[in-house]
SESE-850520 format. One record per residue (C-alpha): x, y, z. Coordinates in Angstrom, 2 decimals, always signed. Each point is the difference from the previous one (the first is absolute). Layout:
REM residues N
{rec {X; Y; Z}}
...
END
This chain:
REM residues 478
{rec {+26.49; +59.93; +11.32}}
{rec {+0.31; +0.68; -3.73}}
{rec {-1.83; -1.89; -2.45}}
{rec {-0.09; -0.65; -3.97}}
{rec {-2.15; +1.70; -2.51}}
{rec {-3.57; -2.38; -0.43}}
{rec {-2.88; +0.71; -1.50}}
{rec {-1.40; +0.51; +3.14}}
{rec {+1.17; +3.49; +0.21}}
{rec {-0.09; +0.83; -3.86}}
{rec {-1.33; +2.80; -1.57}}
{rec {-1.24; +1.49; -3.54}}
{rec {+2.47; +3.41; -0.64}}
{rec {-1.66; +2.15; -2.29}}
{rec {+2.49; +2.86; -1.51}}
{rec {+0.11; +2.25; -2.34}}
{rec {+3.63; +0.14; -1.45}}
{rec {+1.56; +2.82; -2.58}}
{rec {+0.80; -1.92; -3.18}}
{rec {+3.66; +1.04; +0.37}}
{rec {+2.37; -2.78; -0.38}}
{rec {+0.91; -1.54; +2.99}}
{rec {-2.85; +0.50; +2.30}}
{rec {-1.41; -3.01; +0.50}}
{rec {+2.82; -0.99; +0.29}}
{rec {+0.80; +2.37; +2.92}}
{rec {-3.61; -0.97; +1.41}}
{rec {+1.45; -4.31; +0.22}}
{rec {+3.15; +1.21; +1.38}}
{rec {-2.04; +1.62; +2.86}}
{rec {-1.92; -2.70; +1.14}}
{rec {+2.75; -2.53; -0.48}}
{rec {+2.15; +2.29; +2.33}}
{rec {-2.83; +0.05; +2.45}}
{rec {-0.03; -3.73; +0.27}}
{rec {-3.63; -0.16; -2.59}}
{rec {-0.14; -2.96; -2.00}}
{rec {-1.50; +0.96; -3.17}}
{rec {-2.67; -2.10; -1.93}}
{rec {-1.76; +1.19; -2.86}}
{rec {+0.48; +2.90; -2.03}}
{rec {-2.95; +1.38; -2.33}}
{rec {-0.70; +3.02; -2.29}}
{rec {-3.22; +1.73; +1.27}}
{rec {-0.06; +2.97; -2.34}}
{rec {+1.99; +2.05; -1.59}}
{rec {-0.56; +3.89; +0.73}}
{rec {+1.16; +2.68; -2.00}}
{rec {+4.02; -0.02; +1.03}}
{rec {-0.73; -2.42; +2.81}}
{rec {-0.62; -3.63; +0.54}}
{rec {-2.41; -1.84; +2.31}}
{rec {+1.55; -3.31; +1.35}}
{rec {-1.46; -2.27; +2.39}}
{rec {+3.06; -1.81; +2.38}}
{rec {-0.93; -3.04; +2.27}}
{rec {+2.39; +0.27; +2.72}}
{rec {+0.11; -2.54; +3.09}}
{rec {+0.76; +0.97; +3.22}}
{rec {+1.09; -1.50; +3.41}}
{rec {-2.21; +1.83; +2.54}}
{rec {-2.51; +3.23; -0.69}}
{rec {+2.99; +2.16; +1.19}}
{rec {+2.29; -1.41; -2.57}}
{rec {-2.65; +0.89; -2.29}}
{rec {-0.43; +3.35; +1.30}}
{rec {+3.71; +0.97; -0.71}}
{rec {+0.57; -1.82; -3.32}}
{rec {-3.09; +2.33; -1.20}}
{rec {+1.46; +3.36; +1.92}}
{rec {+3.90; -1.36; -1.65}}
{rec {-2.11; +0.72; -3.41}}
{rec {-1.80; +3.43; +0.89}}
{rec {+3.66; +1.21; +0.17}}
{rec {+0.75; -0.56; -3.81}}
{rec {-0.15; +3.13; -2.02}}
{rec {-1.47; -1.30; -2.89}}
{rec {-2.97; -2.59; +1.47}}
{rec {-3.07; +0.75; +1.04}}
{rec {-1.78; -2.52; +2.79}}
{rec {-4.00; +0.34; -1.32}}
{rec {-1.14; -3.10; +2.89}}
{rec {+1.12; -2.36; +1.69}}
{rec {-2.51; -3.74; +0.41}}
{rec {+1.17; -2.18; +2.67}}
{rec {-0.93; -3.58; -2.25}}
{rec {-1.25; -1.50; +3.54}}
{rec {-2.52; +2.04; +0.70}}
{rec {-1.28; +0.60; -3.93}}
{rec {-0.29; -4.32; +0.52}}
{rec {-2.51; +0.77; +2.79}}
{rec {-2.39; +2.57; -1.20}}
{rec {-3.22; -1.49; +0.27}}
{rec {+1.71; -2.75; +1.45}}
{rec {+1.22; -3.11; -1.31}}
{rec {-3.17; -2.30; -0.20}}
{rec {-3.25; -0.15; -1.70}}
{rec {-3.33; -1.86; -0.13}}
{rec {-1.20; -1.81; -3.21}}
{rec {-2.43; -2.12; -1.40}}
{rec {+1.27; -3.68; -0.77}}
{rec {-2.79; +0.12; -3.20}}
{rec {-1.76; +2.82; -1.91}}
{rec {-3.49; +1.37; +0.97}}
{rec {-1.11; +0.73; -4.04}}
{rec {-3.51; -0.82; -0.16}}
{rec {-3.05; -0.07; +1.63}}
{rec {+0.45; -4.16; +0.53}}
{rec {+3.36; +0.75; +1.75}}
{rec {-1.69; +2.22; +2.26}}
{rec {-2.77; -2.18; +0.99}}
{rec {+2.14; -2.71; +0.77}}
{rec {+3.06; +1.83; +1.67}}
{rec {-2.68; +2.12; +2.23}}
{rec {-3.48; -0.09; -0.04}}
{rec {-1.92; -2.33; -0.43}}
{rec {+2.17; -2.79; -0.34}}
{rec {+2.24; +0.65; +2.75}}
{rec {-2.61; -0.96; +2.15}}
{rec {+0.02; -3.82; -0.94}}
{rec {+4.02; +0.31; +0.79}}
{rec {-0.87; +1.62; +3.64}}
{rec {-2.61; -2.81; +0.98}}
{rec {+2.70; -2.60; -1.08}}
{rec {+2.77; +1.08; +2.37}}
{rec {-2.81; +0.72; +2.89}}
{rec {-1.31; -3.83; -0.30}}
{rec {+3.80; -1.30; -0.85}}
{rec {+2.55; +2.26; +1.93}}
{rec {+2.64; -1.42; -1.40}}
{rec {-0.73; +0.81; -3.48}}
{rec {+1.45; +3.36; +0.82}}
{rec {+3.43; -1.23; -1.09}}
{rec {-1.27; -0.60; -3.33}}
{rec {-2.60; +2.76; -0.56}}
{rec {+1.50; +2.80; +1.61}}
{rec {+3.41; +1.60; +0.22}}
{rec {+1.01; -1.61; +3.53}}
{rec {+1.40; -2.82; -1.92}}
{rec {+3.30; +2.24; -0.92}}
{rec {-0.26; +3.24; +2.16}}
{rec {+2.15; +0.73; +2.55}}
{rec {-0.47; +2.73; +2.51}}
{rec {+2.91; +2.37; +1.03}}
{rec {-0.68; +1.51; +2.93}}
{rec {+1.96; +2.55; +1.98}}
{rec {-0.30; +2.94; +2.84}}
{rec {+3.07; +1.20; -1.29}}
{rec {+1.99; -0.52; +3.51}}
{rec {+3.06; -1.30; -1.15}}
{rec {+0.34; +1.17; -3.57}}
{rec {+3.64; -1.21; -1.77}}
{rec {+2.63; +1.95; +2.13}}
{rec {-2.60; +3.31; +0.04}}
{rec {-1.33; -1.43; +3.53}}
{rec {-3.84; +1.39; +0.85}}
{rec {-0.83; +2.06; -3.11}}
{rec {-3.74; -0.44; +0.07}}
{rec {-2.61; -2.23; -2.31}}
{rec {+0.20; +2.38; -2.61}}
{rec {+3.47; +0.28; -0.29}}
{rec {+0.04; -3.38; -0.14}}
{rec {-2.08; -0.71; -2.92}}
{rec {+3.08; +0.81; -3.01}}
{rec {+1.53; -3.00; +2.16}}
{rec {-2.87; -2.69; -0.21}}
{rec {-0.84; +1.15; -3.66}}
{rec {+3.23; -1.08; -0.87}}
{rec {-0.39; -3.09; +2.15}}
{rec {-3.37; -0.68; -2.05}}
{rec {+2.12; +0.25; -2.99}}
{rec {+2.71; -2.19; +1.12}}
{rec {-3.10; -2.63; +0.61}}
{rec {-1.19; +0.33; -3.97}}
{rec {+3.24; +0.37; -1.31}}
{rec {+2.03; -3.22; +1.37}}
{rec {-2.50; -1.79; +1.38}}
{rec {-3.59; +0.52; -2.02}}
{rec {-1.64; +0.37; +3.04}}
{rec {-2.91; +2.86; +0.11}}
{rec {+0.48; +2.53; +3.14}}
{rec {-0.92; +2.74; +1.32}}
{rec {+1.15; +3.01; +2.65}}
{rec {-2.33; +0.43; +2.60}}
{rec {+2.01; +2.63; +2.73}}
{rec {-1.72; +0.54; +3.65}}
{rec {-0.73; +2.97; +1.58}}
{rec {+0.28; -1.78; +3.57}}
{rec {+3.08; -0.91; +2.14}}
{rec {-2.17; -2.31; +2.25}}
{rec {+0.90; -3.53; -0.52}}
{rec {-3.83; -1.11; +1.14}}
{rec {-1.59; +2.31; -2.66}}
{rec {+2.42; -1.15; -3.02}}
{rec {-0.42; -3.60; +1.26}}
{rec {-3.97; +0.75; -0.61}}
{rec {+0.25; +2.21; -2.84}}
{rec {+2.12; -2.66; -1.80}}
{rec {-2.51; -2.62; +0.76}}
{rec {-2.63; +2.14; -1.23}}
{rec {+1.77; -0.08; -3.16}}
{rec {+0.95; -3.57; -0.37}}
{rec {-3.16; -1.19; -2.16}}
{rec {+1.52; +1.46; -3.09}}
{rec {+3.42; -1.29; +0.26}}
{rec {+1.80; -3.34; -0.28}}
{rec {+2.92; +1.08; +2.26}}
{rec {+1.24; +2.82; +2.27}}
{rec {+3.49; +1.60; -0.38}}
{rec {+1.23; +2.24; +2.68}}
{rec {+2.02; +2.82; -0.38}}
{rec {+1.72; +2.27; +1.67}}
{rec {-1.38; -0.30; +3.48}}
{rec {+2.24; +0.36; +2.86}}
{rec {+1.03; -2.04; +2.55}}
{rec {-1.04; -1.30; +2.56}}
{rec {-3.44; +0.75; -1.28}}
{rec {+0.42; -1.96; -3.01}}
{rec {+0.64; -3.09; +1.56}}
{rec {-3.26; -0.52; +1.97}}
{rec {-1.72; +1.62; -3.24}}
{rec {+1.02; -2.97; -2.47}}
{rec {-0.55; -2.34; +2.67}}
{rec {-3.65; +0.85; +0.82}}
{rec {-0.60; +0.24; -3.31}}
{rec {+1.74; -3.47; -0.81}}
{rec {-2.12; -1.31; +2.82}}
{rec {-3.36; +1.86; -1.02}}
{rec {-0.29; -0.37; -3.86}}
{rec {+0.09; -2.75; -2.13}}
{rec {+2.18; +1.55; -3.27}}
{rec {+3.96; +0.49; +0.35}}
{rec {+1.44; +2.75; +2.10}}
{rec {+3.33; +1.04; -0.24}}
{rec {+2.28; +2.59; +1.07}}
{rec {+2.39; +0.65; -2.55}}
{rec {+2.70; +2.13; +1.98}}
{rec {+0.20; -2.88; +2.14}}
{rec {-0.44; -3.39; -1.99}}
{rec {+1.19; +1.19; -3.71}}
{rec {+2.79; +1.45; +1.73}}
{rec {+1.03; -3.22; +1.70}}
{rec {-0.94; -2.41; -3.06}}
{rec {+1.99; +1.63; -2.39}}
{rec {+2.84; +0.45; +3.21}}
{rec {+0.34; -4.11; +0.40}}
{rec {+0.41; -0.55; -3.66}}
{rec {+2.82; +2.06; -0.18}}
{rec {+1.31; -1.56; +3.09}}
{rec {-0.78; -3.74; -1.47}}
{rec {+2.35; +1.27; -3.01}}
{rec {+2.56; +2.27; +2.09}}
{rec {+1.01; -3.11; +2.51}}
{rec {+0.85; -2.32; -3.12}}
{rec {+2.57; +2.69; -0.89}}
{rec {+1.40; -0.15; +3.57}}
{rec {-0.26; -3.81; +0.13}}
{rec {-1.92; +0.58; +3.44}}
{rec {-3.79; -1.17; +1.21}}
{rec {-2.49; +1.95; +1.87}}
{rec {+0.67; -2.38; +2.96}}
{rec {+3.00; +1.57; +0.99}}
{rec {-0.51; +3.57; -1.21}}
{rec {+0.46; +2.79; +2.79}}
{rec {-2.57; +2.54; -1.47}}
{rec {-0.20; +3.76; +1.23}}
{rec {-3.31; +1.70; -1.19}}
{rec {+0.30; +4.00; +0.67}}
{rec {-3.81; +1.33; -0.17}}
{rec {-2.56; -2.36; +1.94}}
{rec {-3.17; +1.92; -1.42}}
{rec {-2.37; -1.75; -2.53}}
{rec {+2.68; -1.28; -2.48}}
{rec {+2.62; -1.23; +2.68}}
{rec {-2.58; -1.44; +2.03}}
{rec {-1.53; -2.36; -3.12}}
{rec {+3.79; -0.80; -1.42}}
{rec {+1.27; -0.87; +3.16}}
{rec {-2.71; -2.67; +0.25}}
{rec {+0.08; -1.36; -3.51}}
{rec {+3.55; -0.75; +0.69}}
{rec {-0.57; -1.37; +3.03}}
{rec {-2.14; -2.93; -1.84}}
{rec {+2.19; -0.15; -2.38}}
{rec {+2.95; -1.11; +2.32}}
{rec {+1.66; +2.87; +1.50}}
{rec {+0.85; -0.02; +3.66}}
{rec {+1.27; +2.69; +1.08}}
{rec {-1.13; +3.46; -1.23}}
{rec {+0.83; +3.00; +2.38}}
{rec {-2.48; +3.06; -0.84}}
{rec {+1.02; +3.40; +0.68}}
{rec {-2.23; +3.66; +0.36}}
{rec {+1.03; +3.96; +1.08}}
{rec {+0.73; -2.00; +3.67}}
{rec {+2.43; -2.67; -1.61}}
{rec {-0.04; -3.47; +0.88}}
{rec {-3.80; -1.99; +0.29}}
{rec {+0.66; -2.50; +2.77}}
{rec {-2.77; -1.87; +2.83}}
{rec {-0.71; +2.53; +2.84}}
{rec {+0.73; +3.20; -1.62}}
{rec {-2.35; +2.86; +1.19}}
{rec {+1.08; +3.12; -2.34}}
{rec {-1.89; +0.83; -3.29}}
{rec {-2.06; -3.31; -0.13}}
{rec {-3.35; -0.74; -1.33}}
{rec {-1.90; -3.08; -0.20}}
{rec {+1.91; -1.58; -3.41}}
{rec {+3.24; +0.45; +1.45}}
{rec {-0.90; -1.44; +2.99}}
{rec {-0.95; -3.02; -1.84}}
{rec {+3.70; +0.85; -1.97}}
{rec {+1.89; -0.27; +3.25}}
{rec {-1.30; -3.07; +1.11}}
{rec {+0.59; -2.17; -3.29}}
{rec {+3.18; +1.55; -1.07}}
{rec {+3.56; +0.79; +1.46}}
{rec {+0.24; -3.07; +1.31}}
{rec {+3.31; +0.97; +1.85}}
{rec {-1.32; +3.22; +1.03}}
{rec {+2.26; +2.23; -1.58}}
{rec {-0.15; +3.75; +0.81}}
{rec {+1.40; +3.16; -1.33}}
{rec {+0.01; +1.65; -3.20}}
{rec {-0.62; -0.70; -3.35}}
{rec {+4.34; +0.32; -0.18}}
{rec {+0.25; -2.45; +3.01}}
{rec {-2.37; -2.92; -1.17}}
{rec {+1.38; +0.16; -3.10}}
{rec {+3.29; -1.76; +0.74}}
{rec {-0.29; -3.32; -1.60}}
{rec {-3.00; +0.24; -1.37}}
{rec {-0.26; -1.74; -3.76}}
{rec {-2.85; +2.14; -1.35}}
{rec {-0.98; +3.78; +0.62}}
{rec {-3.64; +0.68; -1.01}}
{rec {-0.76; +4.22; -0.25}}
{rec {-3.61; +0.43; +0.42}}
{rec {+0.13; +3.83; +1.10}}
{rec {+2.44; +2.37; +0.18}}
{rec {+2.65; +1.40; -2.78}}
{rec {+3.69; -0.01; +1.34}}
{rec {-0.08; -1.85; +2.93}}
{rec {+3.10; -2.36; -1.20}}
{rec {+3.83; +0.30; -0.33}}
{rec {+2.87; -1.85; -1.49}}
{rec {+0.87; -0.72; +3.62}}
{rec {-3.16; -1.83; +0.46}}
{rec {-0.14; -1.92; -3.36}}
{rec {+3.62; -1.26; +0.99}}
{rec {-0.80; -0.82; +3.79}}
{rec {-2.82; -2.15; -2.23}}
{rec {+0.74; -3.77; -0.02}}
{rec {+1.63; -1.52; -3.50}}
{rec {-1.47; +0.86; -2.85}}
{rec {-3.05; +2.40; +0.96}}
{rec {-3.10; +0.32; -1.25}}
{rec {-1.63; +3.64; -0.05}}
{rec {-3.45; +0.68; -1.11}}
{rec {-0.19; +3.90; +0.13}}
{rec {-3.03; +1.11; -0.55}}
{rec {-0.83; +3.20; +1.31}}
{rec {-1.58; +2.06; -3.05}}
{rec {+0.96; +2.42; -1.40}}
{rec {+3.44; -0.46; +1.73}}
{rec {+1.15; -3.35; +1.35}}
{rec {+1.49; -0.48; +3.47}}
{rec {+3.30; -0.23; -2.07}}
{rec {+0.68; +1.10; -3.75}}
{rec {+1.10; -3.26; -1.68}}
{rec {+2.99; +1.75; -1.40}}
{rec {+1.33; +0.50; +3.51}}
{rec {-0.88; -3.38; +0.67}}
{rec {+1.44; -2.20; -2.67}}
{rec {+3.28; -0.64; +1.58}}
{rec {-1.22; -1.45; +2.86}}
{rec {-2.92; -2.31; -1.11}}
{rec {-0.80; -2.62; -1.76}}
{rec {-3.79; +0.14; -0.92}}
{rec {-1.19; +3.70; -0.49}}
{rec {-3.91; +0.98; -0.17}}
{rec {-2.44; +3.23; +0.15}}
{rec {-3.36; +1.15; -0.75}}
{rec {+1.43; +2.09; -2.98}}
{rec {-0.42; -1.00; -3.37}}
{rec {+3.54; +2.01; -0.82}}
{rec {+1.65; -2.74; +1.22}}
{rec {+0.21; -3.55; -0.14}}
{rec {-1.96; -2.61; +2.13}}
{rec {-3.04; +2.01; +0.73}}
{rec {-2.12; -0.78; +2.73}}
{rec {-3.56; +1.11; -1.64}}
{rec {-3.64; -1.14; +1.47}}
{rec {-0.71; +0.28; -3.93}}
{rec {+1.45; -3.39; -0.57}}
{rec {-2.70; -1.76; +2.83}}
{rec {-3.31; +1.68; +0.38}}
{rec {-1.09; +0.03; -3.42}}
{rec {+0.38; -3.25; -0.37}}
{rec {-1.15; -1.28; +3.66}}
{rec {-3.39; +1.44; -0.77}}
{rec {-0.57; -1.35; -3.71}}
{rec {+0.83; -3.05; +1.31}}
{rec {-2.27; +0.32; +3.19}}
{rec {-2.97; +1.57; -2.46}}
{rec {+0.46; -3.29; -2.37}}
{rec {-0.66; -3.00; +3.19}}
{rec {-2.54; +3.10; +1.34}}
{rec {+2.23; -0.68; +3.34}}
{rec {-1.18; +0.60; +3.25}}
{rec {+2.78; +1.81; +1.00}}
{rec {+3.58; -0.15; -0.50}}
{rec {+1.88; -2.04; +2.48}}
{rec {+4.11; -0.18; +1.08}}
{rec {-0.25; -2.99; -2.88}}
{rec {-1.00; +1.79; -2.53}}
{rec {+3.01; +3.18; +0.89}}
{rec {+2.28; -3.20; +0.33}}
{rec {-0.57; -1.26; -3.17}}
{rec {-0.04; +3.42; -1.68}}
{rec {+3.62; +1.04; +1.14}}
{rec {+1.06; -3.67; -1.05}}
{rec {-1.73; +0.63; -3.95}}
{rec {+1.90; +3.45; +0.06}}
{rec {+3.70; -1.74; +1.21}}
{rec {-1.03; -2.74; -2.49}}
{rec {+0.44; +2.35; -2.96}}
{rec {+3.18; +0.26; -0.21}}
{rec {+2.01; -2.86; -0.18}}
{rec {+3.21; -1.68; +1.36}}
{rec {+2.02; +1.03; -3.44}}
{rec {-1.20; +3.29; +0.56}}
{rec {+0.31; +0.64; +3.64}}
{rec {+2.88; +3.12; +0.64}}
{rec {+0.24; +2.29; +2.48}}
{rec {-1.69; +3.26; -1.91}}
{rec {-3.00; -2.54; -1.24}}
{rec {-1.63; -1.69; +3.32}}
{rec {-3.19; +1.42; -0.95}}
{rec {-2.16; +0.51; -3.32}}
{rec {-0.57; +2.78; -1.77}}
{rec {-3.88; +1.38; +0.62}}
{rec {-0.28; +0.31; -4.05}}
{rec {+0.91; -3.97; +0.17}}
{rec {-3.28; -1.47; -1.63}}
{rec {+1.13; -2.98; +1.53}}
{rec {-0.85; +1.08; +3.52}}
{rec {-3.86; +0.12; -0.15}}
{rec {-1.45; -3.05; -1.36}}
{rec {+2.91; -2.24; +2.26}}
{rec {-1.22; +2.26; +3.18}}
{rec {-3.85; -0.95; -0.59}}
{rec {+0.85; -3.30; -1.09}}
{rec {+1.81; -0.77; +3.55}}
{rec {-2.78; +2.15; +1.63}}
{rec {-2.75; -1.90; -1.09}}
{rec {+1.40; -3.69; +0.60}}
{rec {+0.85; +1.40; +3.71}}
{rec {-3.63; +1.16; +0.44}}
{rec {-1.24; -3.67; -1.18}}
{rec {+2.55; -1.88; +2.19}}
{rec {-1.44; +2.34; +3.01}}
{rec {-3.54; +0.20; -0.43}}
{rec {-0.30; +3.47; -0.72}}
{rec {-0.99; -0.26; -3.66}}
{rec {-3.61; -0.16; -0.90}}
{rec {-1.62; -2.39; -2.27}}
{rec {-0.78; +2.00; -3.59}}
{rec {-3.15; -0.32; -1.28}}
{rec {+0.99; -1.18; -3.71}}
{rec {-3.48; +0.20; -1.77}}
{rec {-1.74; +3.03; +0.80}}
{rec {-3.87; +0.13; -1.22}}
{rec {-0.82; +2.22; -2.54}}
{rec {-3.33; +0.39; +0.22}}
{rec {-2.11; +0.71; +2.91}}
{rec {-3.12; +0.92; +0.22}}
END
């Protein structure tokens, strides 16, 4: 299914053009024709009776790329030199780095930074354990931890295949939330040695995020390790999914003048994500939510393609035991949530859909249906691309889940504290603003963050999760 030009798929074009009249001109009118969307233009050098131009073209897959480059190898009078895919020239070396918070310029820095003064700081935290928080980094690090199962829609890949994807989920952490993190990707598929290894690790970190682990595996894994550790665990495929899900549903239903009481909700994808949205919007109100796999229908007693989750799914959903497939259980139904794959819906089913339906397509890179097919026949329309409006992006929850989990040094974080994030996240935009292609904030909203911690950290009070800080740290010890 076609796609448009992004930066995701752009590309430096460097050419080397005669300086006749008209050929770069000829060169524009080449990618243009091959559906290129041109960005900058810049003089490299000029060479003899040629010209050295660098073109930034985007793209809307590496094949498009491929023949908008070959479309210019055709013109007489251009010369490709190279071609730089933008993406990976962002990744070499990767995306992070580690650096000091203060400078290390004398020999007084040294000695209190490492040896010999360190040692004082060491003894502290062994006699007062929880002067870690204060002393060390654990008071605003965040691990991200992967085995690179389930990576994005790339499947098993590997852990180091996986790591370009928690850099820039490390990144994400700084850059929206201020929260330190850091990548840590598993060579291990065994869900009793990552459960271990990520203990192992725990000391350094105020909280665990995991990524990219697939289910079922990754349920028991954030459950032993909520059980087991003392810091916040949390899987973002499932829970950031589903926060950030039930605020645009909170917004979406005001459009439709409908509450989650009476909603008839069909989820297509019961792994991680469906699983964890599916229950937030069960305590949030909804009823009736039909899930749907490869099989169809989820319903009490069926034998084919289950594991232990959907077991549990069957049993607290359907609760008129519908069966069939995704088409079937759709009839009626007052919100479609795509959690897996791309073109699974029709017109037919958006108009077999009850009154004014609510789709949340977010199958990535390409939804379940394109909203441009959809438009007639809905009246709330979201996706997990940011090309479009209303997108469904973890971005606008995790950052600022942790920072506000870090800030009450919470125990863990609780259905409360996801409640009260999704309900910060609806709360940005108001009543005046409320329309169909804006249920959700943008993630460059600066709004988001400090309402998200704010709500995180007064549901971690009201629950007992948060600790008490310890205000006055000494300074001296001996």
């Amino acid at each position: 299914m076609p796609t448009r030009p992004s930066a995701s798929y752009s590309f430096n074009l460097r050419v080397k053009l005669s300086k006749q009249v008209g050929t770069l001109g000829s060169l524009t009118t080449a990618i243009g024709c091959a559906g290129g969307d041109i960005g900058a233009v810049d003089l490299v050098a000029v060479v003899d009776d040629s010209v050295i131009r660098d073109i930034t073209v985007d793209a809307a897959s590496s094949n498009h790329a491929h023949d908008i480059v070959e479309s210019v190898r055709k013109l007489d009078s251009t010369e490709v030199v190279s071609v730089s895919d933008r993406t990976f020239l962002m990744h070499q070396g990767g995306k992070i780095e580690v650096v000091s918070k203060m400078p290390l310029t004398t020999r007084d820095d040294l000695s209190m930074a490492y040896t010999p003064g360190v040692a004082r700081i060491c003894e502290a935290i062994h006699h007062s354990p929880e002067l870690a928080y204060n002393l060390t980094i654990k008071k605003n690090m965040v691990a991200v931890v992967s085995d690179g199962t389930a990576v994005l829609g790339l499947g098993d890949i590997g852990p180091e295949a996986a790591m370009p994807v928690m850099e820039g989920k490390v990144m994400l952490f700084k850059e929206f939330g201020g929260v330190d993190a850091f990548p840590l990707c598993l060579a291990t598929k065994d869900t009793e040695e990552i459960i271990r290894t990520v203990k192992a690790i725990a000391p350094t970190f105020g909280g665990i995020n995991l990524e990219d682990i697939s289910a079922p595996r990754c349920f028991e894994i954030e459950q032993r390790l909520r059980e087991e550790l003392d810091i916040p665990v949390f899987h973002d495929d499932q829970h950031g999914t589903a926060v950030v899900v039930l605020a645009a549903l909170i917004n979406a239903i005001k459009l439709v003048d409908k509450t989650m009481a009476e909603l008839k909700v069909v989820v297509n994808g019961v792994g991680a994500a469906g699983v964890a949205c599916s229950k937030i919007l069960m305590a949030a109100g909804v009823k009736n939510i039909i899930g749907c796999d490869t099989k169809g229908a989820i319903y009490a007693d069926r034998v084919e393609n289950m594991n232990s989750m959907k077991s549990w799914y069957a049993t607290h959903t359907n609760p008129n035991q519908e069966r069939g497939t995704i088409h079937d259980v759709i009839h009626g139904a007052d919100v479609f949530l795509g959690l897996s794959v791309p073109g699974i819906l029709t017109t037919e089913d958006l108009q077999n859909m009850a009154s004014k339906p609510i789709v949340f397509a977010m199958a990535n890179p390409t939804p379940e249906i394109m909203p441009k097919e959809a438009a007639p026949y809905v009246a709330v329309m979201a996706t997990g691309r940011s090309d479009y409006p209303n997108q469904i992006n973890n971005v606008l929850c995790f950052p600022g889940i942790f920072a506000g989990a870090l800030a009450c040094r919470a125990t863990q974080i609780n259905e409360e504290m996801k409640m009260a994030a999704a309900a910060a996240i609806a709360g940005i935009i108001t009543d005046n603003e409320l329309q169909p292609e804006y249920i959700i904030p943008s993630v460059f909203d600066n709004r988001v963050v400090p309402a998200v911690v704010e709500a995180v950290k007064e549901a971690a009070r009201q629950t007992g999760v948060a600790r008490p800080i310890l205000e006055h740290v000494p300074v001296f010890f001996p």
